[in-house]
C-alpha positions as CSV (number, residue, x, y, z in Angstrom):
1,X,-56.1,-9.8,-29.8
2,X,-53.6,-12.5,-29.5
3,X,-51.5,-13.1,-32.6
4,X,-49.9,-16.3,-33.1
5,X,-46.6,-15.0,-35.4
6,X,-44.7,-17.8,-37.6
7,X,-41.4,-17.7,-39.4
8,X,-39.3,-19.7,-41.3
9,X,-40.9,-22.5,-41.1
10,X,-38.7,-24.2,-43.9
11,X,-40.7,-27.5,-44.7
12,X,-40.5,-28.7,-41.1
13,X,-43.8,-30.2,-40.3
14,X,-43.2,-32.2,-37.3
15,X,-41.4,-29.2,-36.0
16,X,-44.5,-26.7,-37.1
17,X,-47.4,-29.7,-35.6
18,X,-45.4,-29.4,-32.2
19,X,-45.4,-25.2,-32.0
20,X,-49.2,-24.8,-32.6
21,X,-50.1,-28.0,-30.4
22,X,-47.9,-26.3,-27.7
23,X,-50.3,-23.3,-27.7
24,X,-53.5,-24.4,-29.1
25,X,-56.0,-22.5,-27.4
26,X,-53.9,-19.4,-26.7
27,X,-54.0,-17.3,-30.0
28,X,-56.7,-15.8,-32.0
29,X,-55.2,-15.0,-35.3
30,X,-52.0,-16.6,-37.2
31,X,-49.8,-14.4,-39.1
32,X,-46.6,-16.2,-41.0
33,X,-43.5,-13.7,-42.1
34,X,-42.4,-15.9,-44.9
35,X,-40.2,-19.0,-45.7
36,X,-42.6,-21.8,-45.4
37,X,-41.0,-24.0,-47.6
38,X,-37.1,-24.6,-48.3
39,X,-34.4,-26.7,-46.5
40,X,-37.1,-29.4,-44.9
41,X,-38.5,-32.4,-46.5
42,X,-42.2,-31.8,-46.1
43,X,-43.0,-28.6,-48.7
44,X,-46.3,-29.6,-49.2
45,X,-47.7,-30.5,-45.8
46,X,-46.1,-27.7,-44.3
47,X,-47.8,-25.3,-46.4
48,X,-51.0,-27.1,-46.2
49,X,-51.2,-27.1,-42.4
50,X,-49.9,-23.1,-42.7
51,X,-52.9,-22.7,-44.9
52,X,-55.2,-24.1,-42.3
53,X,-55.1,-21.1,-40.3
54,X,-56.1,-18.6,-42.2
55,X,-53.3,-16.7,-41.9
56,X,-51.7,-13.1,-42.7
57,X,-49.2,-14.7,-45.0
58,X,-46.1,-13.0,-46.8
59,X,-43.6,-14.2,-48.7
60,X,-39.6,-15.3,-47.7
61,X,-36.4,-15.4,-50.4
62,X,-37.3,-19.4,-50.2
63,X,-40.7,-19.0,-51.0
64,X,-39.9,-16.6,-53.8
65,X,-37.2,-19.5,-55.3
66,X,-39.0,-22.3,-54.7
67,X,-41.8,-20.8,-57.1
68,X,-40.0,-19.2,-60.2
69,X,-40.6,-15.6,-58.8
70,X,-36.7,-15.5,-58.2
71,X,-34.5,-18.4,-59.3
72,X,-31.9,-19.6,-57.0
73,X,-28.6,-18.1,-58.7
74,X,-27.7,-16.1,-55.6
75,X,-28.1,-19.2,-52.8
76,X,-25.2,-20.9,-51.6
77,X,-24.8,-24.4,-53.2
78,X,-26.3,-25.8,-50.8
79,X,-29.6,-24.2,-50.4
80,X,-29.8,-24.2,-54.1
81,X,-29.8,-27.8,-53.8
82,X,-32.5,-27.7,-51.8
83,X,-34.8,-25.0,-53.4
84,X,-34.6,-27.3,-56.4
85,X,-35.8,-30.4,-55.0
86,X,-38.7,-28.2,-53.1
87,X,-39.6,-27.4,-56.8
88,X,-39.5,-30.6,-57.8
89,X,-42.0,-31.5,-54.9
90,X,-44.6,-28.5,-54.7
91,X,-48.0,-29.3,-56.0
92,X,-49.2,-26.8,-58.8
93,X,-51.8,-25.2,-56.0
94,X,-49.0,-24.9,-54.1
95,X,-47.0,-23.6,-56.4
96,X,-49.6,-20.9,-57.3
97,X,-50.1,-20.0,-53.9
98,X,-46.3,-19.0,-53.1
99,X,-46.7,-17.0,-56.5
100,X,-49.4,-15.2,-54.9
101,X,-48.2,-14.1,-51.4
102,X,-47.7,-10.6,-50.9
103,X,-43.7,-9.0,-50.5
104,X,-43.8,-7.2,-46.7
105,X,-44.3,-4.9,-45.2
106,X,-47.9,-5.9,-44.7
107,X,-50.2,-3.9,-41.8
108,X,-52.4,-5.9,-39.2
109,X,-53.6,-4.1,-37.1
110,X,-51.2,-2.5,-34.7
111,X,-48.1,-4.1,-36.2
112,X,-46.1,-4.9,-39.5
113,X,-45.1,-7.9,-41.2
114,X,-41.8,-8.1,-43.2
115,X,-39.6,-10.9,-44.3
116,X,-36.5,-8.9,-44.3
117,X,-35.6,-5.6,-43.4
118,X,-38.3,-2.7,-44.1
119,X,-36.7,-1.7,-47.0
120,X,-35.7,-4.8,-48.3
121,X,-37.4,-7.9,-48.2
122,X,-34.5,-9.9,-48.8
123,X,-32.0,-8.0,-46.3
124,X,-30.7,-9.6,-43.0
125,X,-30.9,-7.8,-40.3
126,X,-28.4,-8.9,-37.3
127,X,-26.6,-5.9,-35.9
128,X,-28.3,-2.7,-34.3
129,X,-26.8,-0.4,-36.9
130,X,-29.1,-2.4,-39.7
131,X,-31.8,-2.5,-37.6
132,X,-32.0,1.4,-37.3
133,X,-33.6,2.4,-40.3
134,X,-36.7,-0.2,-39.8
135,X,-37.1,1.1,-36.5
136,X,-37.6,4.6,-37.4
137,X,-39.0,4.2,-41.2
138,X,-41.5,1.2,-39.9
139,X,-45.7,2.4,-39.8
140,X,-45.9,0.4,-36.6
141,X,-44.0,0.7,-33.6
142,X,-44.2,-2.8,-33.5
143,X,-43.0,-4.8,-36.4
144,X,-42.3,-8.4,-36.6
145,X,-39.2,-9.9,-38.8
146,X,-37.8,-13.2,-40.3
147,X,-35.3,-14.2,-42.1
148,X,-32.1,-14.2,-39.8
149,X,-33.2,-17.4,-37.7
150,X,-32.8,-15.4,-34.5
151,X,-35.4,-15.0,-31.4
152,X,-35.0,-11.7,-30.2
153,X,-35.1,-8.6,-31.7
154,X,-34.5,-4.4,-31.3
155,X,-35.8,-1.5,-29.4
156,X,-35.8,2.1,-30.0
157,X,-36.5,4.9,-27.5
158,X,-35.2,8.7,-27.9
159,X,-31.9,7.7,-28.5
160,X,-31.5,4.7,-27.5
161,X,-30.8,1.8,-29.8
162,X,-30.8,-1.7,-27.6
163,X,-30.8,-5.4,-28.4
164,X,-33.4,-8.0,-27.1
165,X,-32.3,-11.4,-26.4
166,X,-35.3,-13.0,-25.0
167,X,-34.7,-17.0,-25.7
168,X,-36.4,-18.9,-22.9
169,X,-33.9,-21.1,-20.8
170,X,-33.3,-24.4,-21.4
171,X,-37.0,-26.3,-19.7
172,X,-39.1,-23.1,-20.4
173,X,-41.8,-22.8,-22.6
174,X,-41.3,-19.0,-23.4
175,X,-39.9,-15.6,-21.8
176,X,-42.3,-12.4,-21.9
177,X,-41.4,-9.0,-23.2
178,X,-43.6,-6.0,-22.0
179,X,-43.9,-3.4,-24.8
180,X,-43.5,-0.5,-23.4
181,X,-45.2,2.8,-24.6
182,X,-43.1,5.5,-26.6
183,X,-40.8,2.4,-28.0
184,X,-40.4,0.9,-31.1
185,X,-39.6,-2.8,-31.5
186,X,-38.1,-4.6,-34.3
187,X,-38.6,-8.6,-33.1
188,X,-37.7,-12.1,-34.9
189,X,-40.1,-14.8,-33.6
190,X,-37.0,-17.1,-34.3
191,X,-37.4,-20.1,-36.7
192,X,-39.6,-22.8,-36.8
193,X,-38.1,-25.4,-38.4
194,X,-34.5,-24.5,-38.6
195,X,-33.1,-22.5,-35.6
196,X,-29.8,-20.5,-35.7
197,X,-29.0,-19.3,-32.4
198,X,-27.7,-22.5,-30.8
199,X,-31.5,-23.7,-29.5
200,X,-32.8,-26.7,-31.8
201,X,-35.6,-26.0,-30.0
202,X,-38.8,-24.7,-32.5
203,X,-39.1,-21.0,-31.9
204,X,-41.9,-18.5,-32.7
205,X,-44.1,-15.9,-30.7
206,X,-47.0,-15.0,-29.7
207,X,-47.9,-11.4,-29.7
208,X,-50.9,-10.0,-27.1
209,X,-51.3,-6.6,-28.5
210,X,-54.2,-5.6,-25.9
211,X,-51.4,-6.5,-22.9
212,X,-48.9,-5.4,-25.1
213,X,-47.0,-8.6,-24.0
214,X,-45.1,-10.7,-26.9
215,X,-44.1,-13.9,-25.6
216,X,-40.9,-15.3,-27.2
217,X,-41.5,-19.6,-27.4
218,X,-39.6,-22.6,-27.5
219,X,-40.7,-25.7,-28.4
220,X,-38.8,-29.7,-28.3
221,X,-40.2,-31.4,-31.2
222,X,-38.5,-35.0,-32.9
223,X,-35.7,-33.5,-34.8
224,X,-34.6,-37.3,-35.5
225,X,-37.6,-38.0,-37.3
226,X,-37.6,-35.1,-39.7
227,X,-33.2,-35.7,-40.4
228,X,-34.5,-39.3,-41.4
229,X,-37.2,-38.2,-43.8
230,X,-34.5,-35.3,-44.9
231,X,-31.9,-38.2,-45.7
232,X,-34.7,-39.7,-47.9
233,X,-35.0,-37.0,-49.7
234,X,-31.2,-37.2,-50.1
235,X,-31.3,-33.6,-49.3
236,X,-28.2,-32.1,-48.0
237,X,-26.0,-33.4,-44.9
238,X,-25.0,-30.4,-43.8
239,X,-28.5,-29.3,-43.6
240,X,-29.7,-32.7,-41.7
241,X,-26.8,-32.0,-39.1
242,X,-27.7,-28.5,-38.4
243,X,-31.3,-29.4,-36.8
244,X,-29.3,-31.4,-34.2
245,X,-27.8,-28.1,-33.1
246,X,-30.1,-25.1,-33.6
247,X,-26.8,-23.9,-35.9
């Protein structure tokens, strides 16, 4: 089965419309890690078009905030600003279905969802030495995270603790992993609608488990378009800026 894997999609439809027309026809199953909504100016149509494919959904700290499960005393001023106004914005279906998405980890199949880290829904994980205990404490040897913004992932084998960097070139759609047997694998699809590792480029994944072959994807989409609906929602500047750079 090919699995179609989603992150932090952060209210970016025209960014989201561009990943899945990029692979329509390639995946048989969509599974989202969380953070649908948050940061972009299109809460509602984002989670709409999410909710079209039947996903595996759990939930993301945005997701959480934007639906009174958490409030937003812990975000920096400026995503506080903007989990407000998402608020503001979701429809009360909407709102009832963020209430209702499950905290990771979640099992399909032959992998795990989280949002986070394993143990912590909530914690980033960046460095090797965070990534450690998910590796070893995960039920799958494959699990999928969000949350950090960042394509790539970990690997565990014996010993050996190494870091993935698998963002496609500048031009290319994707870059291929082979999952070897006897490792575990921590990966990040990368974000959707706000990117962090210097590609503005959409990112996500697509994960063949019967190959065992998880291709890391990037897709251009019209980041001018959604910074002018994001200044009409006179949502942050610093946040409209950051699409331009993947940063």
């Amino acid at each position: 089965m090919r699995f179609l894997i989603l992150s932090d999609i952060h209210a970016n439809l025209t960014a989201l419309q561009a990943a899945i027309a990029a692979v329509e026809g390639r995946w048989d199953r969509a599974l989202c890690l969380g953070d649908v909504v948050g940061y972009g100016p299109d809460p509602n149509e984002a989670l709409d078009l999410v909710r079209s494919l039947n996903p595996v959904m759990i939930r993301g700290n945005h997701d959480k905030a934007a639906c009174g499960v958490t409030d937003a005393s812990d975000f920096n001023p400026v995503a506080r600003i903007a989990a407000e106004w998402t608020t503001s914005q979701l429809r009360p279906e909407n709102l009832t279905l963020l209430r209702e998405l499950p905290m990771g980890p979640v099992q399909v199949n032959s992998i795990t969802l989280v949002h986070g880290a394993v143990a912590d829904e909530d914690e980033y994980v960046f460095a090797p030495g965070q990534a450690l205990d998910g590796l070893l404490e995960s039920p799958s040897s494959v699990t999928f995270f969000g949350h950090t913004h960042f394509q790539g992932g970990f690997s565990y084998r014996g010993t050996q603790l190494e870091v993935i960097q698998m963002k496609p070139l500048p031009g290319a759609n994707f870059s291929a992993l082979e999952l070897e047997e006897g490792t575990r694998y921590l990966l990040n699809p990368g974000s959707i609608g706000q990117p962090r590792d210097g590609d503005p480029r959409a990112a996500f994944a697509i994960a063949d488990m019967d190959h065992r072959v998880t291709e890391f994807w990037r897709v251009p989409y019209d980041v001018a378009a959604v910074q002018a609906r994001m200044r009409e929602a006179k949502l942050p500047e610093v946040l409209v800026q950051r699409l331009t750079f993947g940063r």
